[in-house]
N, C-alpha and C positions, 0 to 999 in steps of 0.2 A: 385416373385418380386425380382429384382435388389437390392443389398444392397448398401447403399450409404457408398462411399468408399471415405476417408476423411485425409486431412494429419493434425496436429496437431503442434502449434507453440507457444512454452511455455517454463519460465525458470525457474520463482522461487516457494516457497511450495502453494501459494496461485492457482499456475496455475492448481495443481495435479487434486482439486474437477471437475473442468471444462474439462478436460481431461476424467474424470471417468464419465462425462456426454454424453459426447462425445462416447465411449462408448458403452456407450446403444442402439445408435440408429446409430453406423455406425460403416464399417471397416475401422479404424486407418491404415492405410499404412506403413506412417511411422511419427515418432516424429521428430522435427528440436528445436535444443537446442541450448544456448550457448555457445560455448567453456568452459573446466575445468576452472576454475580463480586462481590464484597463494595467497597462502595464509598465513599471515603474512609474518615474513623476510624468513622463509623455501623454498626449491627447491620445495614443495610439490606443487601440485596444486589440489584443491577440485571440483568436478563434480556439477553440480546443481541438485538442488530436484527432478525435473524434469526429469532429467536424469536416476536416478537411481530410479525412480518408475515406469516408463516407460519399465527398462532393468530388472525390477521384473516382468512385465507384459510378458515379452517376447517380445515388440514390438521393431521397428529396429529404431535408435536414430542415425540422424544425426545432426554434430555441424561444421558449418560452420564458417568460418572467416564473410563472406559477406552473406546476405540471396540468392543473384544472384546465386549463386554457384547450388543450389536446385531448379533450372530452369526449368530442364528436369524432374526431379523427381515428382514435384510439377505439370507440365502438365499433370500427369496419374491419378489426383484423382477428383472428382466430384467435392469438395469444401476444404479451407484449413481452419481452425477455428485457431484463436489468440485469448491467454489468458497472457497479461504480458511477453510479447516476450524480451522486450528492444528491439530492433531493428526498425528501420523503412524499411516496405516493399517496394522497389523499384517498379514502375510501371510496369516494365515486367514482375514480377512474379505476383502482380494482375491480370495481364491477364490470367494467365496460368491454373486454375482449369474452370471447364467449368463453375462452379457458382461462381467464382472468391473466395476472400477472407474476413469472416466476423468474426466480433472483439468484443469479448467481453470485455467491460470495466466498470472502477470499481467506475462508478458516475453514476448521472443522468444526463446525456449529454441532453443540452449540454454546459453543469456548469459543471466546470472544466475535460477540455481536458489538456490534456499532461502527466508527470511522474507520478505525485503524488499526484491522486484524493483521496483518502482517510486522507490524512494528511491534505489537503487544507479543504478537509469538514469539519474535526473538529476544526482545528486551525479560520476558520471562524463563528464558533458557527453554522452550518446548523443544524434544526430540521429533517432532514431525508437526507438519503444513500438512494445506492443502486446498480444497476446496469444495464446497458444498453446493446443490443445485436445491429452493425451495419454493415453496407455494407461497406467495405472499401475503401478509394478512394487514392487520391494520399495525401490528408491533413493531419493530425495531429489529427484524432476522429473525422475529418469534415463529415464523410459518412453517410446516407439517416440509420433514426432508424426502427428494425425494431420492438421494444418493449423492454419495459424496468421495472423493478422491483423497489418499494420503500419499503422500513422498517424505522419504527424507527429509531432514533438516540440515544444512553443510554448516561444519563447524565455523567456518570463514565467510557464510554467505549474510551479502547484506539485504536491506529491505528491497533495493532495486534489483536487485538480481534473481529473488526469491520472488519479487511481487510478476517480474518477466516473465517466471517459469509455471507460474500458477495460472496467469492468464490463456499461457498455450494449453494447459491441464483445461483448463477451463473450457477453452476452446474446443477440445475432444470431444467433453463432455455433455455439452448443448450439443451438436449434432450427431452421437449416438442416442441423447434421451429424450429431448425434444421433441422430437415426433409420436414416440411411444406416450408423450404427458398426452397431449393433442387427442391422440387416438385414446385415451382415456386406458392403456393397459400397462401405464405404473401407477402403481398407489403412494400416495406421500404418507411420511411414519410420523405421529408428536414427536418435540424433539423433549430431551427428558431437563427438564428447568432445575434440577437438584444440581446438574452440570451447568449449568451456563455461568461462564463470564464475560462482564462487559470491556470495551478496547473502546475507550474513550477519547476522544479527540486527542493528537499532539499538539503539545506547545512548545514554543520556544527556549520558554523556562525549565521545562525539564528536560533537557536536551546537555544541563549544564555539567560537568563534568567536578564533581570535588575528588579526587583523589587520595586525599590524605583520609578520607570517610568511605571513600568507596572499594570495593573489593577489584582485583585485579579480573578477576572472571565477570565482573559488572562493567566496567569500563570498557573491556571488551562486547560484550553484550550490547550494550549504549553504543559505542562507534558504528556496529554492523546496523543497528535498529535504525539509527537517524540517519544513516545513509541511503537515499542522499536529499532529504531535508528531514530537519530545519538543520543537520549536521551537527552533532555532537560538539561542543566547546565547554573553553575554561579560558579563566584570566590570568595573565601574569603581563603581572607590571602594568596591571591599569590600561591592558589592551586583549581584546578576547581574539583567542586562539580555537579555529576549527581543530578537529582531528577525522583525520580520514581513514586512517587505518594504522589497528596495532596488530602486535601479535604475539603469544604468551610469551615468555620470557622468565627463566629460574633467575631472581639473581637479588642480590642486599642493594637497596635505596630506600635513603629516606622519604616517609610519605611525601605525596605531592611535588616533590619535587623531581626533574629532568635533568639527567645529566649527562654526558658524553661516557660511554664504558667501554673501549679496545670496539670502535668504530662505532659502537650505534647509542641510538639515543635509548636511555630506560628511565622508565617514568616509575616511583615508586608508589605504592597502594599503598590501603591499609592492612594488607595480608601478603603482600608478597610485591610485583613489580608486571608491567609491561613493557616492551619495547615499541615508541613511537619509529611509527612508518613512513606515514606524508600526514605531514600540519598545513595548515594554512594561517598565516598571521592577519590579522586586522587590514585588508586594503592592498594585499596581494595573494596571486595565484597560490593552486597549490604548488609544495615543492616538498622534495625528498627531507625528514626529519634532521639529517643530519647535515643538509642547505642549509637550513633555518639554527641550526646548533654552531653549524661555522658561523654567521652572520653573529651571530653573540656572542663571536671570540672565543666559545667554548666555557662562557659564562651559566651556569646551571640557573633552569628557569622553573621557579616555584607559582604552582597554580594553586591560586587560591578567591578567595573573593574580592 
């Protein structure tokens, strides 16, 4: 029997498990990565994860400006598998593997297409993750599914911990059906557009925290979503504060404002209160809430704009 011989299209550490899937049940050709990226103000530039787990494997790791570029390369292998690429594949090169190119992604498509499906789940309270295996087309996650995975959602789970566990799902996933796409005896299904939502790039800016506006079940939601970037924050005192973790909390405070209550810090909503866990203040580490609560003499710290 022929080994199905496979190119592999991945950047960041989530894509590693899905590669090590990949794997199992084919020869990896070769890797297509991102270019190094330049890092802080330094001449340095850093490799991505991807990269250098790939170059521990032995396997030969191309990083293209353009994906066009791996045209010709990409014509020699049976199928190309995408895991977290960042890039969008140009239509010439879907054509080019003789089973074209399929994509694993990190929702149940097809609820939330685009960057940041895992941020979008939590930030939107979904009860369950997952992850989807598709035929890729010219669209944006628009391509025909060919099976997909649900798990739980953890009430406490952040985006790095949920985005960890999807990858391993992930990983299963491509070498139980990967071979079956190949051998042409799974069928991929439309995925139904009346469902779809889009999970649109994060930013910075919305990451920010008002609390005297925001619901104590949002706040929450928001700290697990932007962990761990761009990291959930708010201001007080004319300096921005991360928050790294709360956790619910019955209790009377007034909005937006943080206060010291029979040991721990509670932070008041618009509908009820949280109890801050670990903050980070402007230009140092993290540290326990109520570090940062002694440091202000037990001075209550109002977040606001």
């Amino acid at each position: 029997m022929t080994a199905l011989r496979a190119a592999f299209f991945g950047t960041p550490l989530e894509s590693i498990p899905v590669l090590a899937g990949l794997l199992e049940v084919a020869e990896v050709a070769f890797v297509v990565t991102r270019p190094d990226a330049p890092q802080g103000r330094s001449d340095g530039r850093v490799a991505p994860p991807v990269k250098l787990a790939a170059e521990g494997l032995g396997l030969r790791v191309l990083q293209p400006e353009r994906p066009v570029e791996v045209l010709e390369e990409t014509g020699s292998v049976d199928v190309a598998l995408v895991a977290a690429y960042g890039l969008l594949v140009p239509p010439s090169l879907l054509l080019a593997p003789a089973h074209g190119f399929v994509n694993l992604h990190y929702s149940l498509l097809p609820r939330w297409r685009g960057a940041s499906p895992v941020v979008r789940t939590i930030l939107a309270g979904d009860k369950k993750a997952g992850v989807t295996l598709i035929q890729m087309d010219e669209g944006l996650d628009t391509g025909p599914i060919f099976a997909c995975v649900e798990t739980p959602l953890g009430t406490e789970e952040t985006a790095g911990h949920l985005t960890a566990r999807l990858a391993v799902l992930g990983g299963v996933l491509v070498a139980e059906l990967l071979p079956e796409i190949a051998a042409g005896r799974s069928v991929a299904s439309p995925q139904n557009e009346s469902q779809a939502t889009a999970a649109g790039k994060v930013t910075v800016e919305e990451a920010f925290l008002d609390p005297a506006r925001h619901t104590a079940a949002a706040v929450h939601r928001a700290v697990r979503a932007f962990d761990p970037k761009p990291g959930a924050w708010g201001m007080v005192d004319g300096e921005r504060v991360k928050v790294w973790a709360v956790r619910a909390r019955e209790a009377d405070a007034e909005p937006g404002v943080a206060s010291e209550v029979d040991g721990a810090v509670i932070l008041g909503c618009s509908d009820g209160a949280v109890e801050l866990v670990r903050v980070q203040p402007a230009g140092r580490a993290r540290m326990a809430a109520t570090a940062w609560m002694n440091g202000r003499r037990g001075e209550p710290a109002r977040f606001g704009y």
